[in-house]
Jmol script that loads the backbone (N, CA, C; Angstrom):
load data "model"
ATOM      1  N   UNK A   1       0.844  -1.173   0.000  1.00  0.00           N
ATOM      2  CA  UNK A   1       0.000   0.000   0.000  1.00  0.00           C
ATOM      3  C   UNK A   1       0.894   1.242   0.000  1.00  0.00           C
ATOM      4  N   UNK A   2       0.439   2.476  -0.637  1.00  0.00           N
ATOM      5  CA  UNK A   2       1.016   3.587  -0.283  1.00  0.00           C
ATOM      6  C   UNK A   2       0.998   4.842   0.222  1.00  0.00           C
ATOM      7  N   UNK A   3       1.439   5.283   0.618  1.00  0.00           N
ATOM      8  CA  UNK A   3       1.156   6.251   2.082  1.00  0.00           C
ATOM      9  C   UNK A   3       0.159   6.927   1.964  1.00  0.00           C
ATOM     10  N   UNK A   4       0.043   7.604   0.413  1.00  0.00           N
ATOM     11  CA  UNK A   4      -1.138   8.115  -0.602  1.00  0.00           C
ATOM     12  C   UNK A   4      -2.280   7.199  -0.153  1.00  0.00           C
ATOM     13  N   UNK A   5      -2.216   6.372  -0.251  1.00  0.00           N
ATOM     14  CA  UNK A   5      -3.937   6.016   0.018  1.00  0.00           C
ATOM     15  C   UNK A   5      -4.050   5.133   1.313  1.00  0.00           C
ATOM     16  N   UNK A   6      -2.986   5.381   2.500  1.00  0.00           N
ATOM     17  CA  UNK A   6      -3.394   5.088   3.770  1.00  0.00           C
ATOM     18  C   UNK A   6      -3.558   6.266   4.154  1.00  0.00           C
ATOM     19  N   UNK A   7      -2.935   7.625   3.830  1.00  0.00           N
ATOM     20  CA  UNK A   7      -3.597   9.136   4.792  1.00  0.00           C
ATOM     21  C   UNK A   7      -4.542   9.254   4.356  1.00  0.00           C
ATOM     22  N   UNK A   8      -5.753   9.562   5.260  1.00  0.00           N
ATOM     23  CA  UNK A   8      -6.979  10.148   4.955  1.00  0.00           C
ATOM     24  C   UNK A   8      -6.678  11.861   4.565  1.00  0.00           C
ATOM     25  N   UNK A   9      -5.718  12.491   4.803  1.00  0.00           N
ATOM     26  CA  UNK A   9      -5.395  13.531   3.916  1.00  0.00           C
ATOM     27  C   UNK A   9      -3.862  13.743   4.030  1.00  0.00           C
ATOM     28  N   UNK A  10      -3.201  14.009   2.232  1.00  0.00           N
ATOM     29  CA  UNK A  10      -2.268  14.445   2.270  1.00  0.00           C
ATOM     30  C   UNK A  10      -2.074  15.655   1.551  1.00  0.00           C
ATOM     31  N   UNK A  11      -0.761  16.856   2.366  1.00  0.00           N
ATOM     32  CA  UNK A  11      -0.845  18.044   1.270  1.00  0.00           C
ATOM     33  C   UNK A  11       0.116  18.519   1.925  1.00  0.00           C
ATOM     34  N   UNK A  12       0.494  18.897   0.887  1.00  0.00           N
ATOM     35  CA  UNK A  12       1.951  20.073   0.959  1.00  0.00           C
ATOM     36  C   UNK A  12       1.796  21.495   0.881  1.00  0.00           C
ATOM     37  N   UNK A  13       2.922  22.507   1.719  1.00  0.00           N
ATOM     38  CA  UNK A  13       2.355  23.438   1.431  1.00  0.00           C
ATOM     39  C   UNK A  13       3.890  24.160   1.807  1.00  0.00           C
ATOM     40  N   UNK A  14       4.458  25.488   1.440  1.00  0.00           N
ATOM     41  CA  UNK A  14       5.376  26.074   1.584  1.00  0.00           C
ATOM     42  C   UNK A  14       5.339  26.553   3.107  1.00  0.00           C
ATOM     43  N   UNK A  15       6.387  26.572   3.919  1.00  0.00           N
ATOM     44  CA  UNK A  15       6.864  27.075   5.330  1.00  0.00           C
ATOM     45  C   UNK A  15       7.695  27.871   5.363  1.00  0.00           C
ATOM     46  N   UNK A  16       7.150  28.975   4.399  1.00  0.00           N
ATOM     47  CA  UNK A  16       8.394  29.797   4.203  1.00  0.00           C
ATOM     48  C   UNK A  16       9.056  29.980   2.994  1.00  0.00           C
ATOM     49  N   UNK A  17       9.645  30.886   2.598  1.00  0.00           N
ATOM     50  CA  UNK A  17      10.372  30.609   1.439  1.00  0.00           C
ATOM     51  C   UNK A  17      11.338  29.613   1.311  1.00  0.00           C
ATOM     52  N   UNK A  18      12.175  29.307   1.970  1.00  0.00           N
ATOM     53  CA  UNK A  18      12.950  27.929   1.876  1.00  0.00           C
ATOM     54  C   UNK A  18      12.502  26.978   2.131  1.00  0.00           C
ATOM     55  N   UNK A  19      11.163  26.602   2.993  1.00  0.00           N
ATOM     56  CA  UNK A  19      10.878  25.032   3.526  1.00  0.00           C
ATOM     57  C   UNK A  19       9.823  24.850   3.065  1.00  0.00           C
ATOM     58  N   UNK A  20       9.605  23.374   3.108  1.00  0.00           N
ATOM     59  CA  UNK A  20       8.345  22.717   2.474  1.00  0.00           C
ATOM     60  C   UNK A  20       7.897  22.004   3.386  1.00  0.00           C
ATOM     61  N   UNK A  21       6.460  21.686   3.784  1.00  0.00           N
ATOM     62  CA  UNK A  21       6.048  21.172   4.983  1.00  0.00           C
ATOM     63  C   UNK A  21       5.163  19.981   4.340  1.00  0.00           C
ATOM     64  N   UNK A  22       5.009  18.790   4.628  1.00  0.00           N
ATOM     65  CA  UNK A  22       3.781  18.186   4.562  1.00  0.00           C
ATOM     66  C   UNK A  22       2.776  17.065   5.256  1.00  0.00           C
ATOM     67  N   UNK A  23       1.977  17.834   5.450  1.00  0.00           N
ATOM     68  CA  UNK A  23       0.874  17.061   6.698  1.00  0.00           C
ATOM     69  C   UNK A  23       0.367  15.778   5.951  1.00  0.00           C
ATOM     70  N   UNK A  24       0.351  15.022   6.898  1.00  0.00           N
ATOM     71  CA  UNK A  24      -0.099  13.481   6.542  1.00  0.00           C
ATOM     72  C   UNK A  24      -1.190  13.555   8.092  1.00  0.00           C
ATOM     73  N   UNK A  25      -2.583  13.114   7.517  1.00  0.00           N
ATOM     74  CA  UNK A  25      -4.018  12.862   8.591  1.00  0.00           C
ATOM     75  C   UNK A  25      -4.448  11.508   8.516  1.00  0.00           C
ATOM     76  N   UNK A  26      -4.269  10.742   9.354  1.00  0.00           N
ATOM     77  CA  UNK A  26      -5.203   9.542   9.635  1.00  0.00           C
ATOM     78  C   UNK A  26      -6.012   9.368  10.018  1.00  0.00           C
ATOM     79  N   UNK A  27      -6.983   8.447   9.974  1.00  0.00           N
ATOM     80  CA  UNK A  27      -8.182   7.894  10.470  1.00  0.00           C
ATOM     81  C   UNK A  27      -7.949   7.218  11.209  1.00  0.00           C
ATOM     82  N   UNK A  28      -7.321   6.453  12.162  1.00  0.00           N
ATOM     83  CA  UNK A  28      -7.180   5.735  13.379  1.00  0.00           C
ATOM     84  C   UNK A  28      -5.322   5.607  13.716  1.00  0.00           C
ATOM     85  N   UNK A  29      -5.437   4.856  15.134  1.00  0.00           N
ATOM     86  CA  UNK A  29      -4.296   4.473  15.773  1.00  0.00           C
ATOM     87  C   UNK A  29      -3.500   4.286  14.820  1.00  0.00           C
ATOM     88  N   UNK A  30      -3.722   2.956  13.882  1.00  0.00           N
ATOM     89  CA  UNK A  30      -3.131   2.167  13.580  1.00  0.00           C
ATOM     90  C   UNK A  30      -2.975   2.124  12.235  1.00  0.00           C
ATOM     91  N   UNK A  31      -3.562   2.747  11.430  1.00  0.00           N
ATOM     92  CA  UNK A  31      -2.700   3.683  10.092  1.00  0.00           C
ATOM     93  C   UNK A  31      -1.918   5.035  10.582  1.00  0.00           C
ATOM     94  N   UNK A  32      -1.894   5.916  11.917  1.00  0.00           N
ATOM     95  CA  UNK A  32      -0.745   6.605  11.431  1.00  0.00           C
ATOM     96  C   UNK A  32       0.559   5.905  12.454  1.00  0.00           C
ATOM     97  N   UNK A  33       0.082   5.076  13.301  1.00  0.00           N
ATOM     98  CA  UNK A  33       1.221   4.003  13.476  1.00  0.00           C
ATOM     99  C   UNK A  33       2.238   3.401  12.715  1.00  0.00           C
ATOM    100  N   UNK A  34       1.470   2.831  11.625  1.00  0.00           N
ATOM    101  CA  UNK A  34       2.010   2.370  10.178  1.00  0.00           C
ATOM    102  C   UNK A  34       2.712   3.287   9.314  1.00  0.00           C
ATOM    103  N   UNK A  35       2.167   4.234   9.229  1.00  0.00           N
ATOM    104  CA  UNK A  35       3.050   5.212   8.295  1.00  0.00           C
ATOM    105  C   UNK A  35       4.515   5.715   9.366  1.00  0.00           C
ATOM    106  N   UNK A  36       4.012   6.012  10.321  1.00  0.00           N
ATOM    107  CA  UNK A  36       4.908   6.630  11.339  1.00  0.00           C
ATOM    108  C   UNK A  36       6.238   5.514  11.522  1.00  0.00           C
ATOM    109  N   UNK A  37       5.958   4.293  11.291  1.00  0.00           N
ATOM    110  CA  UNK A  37       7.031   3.166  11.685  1.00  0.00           C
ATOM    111  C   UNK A  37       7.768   3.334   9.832  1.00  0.00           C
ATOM    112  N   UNK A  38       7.254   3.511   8.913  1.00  0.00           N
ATOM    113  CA  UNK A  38       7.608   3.605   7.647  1.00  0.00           C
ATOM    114  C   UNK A  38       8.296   5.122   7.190  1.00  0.00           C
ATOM    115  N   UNK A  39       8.851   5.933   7.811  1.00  0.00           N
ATOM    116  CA  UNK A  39       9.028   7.265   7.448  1.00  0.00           C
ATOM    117  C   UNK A  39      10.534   7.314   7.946  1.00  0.00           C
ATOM    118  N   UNK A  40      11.153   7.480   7.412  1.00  0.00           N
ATOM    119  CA  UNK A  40      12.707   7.733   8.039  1.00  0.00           C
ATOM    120  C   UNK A  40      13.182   9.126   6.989  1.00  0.00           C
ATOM    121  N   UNK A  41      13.709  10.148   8.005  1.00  0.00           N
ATOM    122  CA  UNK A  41      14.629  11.235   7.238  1.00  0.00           C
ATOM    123  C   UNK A  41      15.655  10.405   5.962  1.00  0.00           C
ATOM    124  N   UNK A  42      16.165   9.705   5.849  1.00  0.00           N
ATOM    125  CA  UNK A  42      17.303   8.946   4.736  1.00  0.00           C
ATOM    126  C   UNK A  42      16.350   8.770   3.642  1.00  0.00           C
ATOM    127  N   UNK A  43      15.482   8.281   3.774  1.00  0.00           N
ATOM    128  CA  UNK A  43      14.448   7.822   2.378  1.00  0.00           C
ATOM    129  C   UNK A  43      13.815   9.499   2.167  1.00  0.00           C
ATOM    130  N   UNK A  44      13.366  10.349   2.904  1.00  0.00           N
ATOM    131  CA  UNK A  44      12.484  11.110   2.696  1.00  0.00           C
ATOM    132  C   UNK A  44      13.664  11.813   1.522  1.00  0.00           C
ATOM    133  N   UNK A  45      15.067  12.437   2.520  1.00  0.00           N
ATOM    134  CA  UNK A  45      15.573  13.225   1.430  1.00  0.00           C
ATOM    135  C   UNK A  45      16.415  12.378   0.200  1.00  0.00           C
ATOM    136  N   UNK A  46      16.932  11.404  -0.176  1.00  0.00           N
ATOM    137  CA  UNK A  46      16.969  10.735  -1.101  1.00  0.00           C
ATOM    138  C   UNK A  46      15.712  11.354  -1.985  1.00  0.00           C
ATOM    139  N   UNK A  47      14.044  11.120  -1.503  1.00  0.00           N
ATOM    140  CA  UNK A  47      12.910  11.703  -2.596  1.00  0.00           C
ATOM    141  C   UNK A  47      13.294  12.787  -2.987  1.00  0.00           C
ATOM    142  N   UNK A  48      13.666  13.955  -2.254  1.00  0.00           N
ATOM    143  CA  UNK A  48      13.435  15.394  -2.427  1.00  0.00           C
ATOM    144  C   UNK A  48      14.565  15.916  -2.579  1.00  0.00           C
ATOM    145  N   UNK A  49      15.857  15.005  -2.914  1.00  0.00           N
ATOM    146  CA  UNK A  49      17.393  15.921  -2.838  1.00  0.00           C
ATOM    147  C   UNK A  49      17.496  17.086  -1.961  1.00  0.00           C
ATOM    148  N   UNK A  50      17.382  16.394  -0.761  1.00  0.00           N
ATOM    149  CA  UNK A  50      18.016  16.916   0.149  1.00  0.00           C
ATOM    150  C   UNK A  50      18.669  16.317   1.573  1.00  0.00           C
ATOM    151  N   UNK A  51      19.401  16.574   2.082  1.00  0.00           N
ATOM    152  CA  UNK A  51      20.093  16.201   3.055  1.00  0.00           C
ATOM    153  C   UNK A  51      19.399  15.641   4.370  1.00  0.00           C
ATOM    154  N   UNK A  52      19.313  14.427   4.397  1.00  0.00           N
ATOM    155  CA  UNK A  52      18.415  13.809   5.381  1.00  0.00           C
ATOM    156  C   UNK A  52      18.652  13.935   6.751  1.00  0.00           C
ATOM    157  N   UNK A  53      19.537  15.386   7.225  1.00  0.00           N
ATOM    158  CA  UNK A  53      19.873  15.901   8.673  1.00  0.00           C
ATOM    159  C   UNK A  53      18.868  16.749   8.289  1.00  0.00           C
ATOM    160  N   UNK A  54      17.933  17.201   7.706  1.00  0.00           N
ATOM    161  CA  UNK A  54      17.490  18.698   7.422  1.00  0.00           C
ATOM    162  C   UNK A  54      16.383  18.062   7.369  1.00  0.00           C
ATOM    163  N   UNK A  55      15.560  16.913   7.583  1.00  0.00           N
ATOM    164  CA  UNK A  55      14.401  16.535   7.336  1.00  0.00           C
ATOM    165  C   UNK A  55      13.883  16.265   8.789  1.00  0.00           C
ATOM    166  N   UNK A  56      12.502  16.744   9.028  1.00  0.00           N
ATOM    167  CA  UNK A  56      11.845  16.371  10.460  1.00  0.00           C
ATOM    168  C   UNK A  56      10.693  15.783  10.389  1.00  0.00           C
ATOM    169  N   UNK A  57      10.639  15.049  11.217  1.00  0.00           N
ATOM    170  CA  UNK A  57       9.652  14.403  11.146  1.00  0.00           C
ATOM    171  C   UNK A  57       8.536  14.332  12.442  1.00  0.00           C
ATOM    172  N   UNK A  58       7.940  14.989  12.852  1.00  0.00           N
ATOM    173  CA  UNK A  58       7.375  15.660  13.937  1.00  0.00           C
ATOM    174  C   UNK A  58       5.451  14.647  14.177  1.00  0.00           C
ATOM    175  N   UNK A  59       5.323  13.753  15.053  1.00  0.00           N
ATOM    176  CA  UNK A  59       4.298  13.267  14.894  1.00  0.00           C
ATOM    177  C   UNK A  59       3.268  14.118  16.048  1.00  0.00           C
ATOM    178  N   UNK A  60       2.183  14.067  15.791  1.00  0.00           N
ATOM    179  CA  UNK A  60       1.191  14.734  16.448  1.00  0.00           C
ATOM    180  C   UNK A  60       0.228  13.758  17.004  1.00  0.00           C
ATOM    181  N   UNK A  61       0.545  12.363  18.060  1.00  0.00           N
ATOM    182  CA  UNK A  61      -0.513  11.605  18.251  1.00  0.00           C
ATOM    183  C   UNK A  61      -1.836  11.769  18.603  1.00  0.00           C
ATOM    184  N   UNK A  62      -1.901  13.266  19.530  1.00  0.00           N
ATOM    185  CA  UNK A  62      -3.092  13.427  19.606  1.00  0.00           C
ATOM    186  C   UNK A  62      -4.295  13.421  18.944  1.00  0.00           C
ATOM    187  N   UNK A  63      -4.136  14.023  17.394  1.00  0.00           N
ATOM    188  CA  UNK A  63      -4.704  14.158  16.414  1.00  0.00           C
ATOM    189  C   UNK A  63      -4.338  13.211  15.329  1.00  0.00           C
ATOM    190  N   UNK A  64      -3.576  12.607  15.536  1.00  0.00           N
ATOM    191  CA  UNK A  64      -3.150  11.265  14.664  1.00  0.00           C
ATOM    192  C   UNK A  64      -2.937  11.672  13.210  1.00  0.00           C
ATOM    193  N   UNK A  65      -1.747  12.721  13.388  1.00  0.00           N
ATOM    194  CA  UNK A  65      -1.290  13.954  12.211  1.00  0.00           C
ATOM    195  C   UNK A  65       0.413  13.526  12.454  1.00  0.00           C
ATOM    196  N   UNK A  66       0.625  13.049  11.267  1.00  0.00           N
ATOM    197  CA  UNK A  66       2.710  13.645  11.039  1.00  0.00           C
ATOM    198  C   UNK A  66       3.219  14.866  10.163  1.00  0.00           C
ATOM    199  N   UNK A  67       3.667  15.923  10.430  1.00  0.00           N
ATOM    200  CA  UNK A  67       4.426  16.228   9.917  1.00  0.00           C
ATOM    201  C   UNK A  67       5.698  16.185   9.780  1.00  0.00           C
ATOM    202  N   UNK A  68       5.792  16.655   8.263  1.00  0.00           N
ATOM    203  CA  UNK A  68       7.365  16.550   7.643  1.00  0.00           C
ATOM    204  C   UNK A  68       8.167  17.525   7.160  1.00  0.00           C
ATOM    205  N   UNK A  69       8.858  18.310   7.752  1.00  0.00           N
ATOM    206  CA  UNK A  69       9.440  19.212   7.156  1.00  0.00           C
ATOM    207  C   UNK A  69      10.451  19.368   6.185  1.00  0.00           C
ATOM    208  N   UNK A  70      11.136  19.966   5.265  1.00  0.00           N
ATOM    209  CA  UNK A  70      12.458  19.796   4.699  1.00  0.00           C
ATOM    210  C   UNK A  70      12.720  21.143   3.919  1.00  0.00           C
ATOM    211  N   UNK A  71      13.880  20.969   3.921  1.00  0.00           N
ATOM    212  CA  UNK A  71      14.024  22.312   2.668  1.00  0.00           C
ATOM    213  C   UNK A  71      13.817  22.174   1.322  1.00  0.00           C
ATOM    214  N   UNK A  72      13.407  23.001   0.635  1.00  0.00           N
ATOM    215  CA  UNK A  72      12.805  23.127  -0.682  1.00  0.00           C
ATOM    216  C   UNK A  72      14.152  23.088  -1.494  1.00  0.00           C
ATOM    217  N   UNK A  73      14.274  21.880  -1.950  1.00  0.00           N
ATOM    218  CA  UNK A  73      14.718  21.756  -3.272  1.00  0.00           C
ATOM    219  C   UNK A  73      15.113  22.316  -4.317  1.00  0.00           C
ATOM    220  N   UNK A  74      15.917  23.048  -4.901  1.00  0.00           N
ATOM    221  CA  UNK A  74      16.308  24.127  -6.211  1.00  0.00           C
ATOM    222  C   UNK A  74      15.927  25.262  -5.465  1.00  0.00           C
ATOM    223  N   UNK A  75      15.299  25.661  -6.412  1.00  0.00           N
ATOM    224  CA  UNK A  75      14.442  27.270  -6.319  1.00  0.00           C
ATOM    225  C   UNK A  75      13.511  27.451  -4.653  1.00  0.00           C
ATOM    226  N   UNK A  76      14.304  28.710  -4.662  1.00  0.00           N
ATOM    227  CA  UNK A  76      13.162  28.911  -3.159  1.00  0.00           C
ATOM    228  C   UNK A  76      12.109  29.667  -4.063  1.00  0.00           C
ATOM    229  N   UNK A  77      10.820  29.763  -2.859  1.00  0.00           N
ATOM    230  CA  UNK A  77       9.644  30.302  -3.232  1.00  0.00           C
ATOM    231  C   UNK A  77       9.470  31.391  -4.094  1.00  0.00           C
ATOM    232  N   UNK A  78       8.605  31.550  -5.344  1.00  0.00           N
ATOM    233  CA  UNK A  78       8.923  32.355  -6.357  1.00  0.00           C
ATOM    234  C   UNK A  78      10.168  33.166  -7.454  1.00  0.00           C
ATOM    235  N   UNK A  79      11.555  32.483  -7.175  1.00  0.00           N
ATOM    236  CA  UNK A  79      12.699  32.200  -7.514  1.00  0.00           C
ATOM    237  C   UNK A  79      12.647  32.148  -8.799  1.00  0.00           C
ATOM    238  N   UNK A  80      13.198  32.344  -9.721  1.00  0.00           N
ATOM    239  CA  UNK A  80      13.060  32.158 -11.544  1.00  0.00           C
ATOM    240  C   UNK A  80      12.978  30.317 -11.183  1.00  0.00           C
ATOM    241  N   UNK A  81      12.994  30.019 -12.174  1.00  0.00           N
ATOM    242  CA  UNK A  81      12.762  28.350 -12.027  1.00  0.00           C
ATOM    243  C   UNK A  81      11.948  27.353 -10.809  1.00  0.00           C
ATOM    244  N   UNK A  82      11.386  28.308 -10.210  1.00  0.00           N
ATOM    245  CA  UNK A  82      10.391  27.810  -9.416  1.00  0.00           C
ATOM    246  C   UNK A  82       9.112  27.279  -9.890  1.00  0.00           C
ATOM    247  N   UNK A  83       8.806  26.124  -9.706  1.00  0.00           N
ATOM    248  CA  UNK A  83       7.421  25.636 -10.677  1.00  0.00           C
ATOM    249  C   UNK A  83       6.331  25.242  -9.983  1.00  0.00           C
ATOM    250  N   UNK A  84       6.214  25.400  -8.707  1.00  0.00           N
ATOM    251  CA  UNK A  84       5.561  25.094  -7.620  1.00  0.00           C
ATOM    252  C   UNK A  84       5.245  26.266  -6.986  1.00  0.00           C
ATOM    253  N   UNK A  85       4.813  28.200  -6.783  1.00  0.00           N
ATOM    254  CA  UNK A  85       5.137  28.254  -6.148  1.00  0.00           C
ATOM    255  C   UNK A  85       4.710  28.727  -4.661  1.00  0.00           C
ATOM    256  N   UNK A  86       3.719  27.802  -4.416  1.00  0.00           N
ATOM    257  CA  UNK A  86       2.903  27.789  -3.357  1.00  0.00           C
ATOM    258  C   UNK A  86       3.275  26.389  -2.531  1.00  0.00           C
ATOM    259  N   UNK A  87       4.209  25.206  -3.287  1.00  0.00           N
ATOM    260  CA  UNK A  87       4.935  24.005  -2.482  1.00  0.00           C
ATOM    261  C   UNK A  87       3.340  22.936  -2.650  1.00  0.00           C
ATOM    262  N   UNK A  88       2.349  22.979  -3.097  1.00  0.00           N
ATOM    263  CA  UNK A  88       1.183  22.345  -3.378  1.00  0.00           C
ATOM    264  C   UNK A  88       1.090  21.071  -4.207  1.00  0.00           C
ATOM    265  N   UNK A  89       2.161  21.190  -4.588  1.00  0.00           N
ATOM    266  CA  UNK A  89       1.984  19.911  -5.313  1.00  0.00           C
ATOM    267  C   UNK A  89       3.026  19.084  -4.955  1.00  0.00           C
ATOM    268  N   UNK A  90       4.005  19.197  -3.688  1.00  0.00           N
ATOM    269  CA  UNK A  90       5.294  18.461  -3.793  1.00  0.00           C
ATOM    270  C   UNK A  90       4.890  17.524  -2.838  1.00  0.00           C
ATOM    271  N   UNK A  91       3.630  16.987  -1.845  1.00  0.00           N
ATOM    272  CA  UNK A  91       3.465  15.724  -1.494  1.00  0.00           C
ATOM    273  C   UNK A  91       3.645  14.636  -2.555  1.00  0.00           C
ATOM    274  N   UNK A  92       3.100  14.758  -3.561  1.00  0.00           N
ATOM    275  CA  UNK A  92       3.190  13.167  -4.403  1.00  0.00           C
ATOM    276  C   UNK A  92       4.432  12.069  -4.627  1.00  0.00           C
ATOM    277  N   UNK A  93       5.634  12.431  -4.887  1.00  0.00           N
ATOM    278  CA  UNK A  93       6.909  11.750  -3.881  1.00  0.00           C
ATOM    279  C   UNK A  93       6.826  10.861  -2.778  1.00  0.00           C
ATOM    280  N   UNK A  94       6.296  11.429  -1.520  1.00  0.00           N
ATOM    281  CA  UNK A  94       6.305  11.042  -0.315  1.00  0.00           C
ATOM    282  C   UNK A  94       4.590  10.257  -0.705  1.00  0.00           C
ATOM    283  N   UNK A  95       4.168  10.650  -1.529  1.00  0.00           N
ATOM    284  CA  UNK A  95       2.538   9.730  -1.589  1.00  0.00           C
ATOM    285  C   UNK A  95       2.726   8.449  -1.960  1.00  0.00           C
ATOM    286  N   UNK A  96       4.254   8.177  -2.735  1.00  0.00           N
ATOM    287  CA  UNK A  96       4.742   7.298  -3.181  1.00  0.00           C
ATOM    288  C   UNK A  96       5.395   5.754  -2.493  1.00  0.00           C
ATOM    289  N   UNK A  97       5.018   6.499  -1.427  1.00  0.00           N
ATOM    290  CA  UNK A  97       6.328   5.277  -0.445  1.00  0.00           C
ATOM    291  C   UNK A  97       4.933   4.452  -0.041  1.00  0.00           C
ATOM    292  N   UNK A  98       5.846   3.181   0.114  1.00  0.00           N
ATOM    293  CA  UNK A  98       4.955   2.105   0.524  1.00  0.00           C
ATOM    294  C   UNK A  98       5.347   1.870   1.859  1.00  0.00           C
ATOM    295  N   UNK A  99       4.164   1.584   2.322  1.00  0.00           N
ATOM    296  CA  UNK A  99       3.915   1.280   3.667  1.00  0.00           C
ATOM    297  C   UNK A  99       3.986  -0.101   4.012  1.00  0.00           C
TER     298      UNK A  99
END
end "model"
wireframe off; spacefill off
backbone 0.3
color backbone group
């Protein structure tokens, strides 16, 4: 399965001009358990070329929410060669990993 269709919501969104944030929402314990045991900084920045000391991974059990932080890749926010630049579309990568 992939992380994409175990979060009941995923989305990315800019944290700034340099960082990219993205919230992952579950529906119970035990899908964001699963994702949460499947998420390591080394795989995340390998996806996103970037340095997997710079990646966080911040879980929110209360609300059964992870976030992920990292720095944005190439171009910061509105930058010439920026093609994103609201960071909205850069979950699909990380939608990619199997759980």
């Amino acid at each position: 399965m992939r992380l994409y269709d175990l979060a009941r919501v995923m989305r990315s969104k800019n944290a700034g001009p340099f960082t990219l944030t993205v919230d992952l929402m579950f529906a119970d314990r035990e899908d964001f358990e699963r994702a949460l045991a499947a998420l390591d900084a080394a795989s995340i920045g390998e996806m996103y070329g970037v340095e997997p000391a710079a990646v966080r991974i911040v879980p929110f059990e209360r609300v059964l929410t992870i976030k992920v932080t990292m720095p944005r890749a190439g171009a910061s926010s509105g930058a010439p060669g920026d093609r994103d630049v609201y960071g909205s579309q850069q979950h699909f990568p990380l939608g990619d990993l199997r759980v």
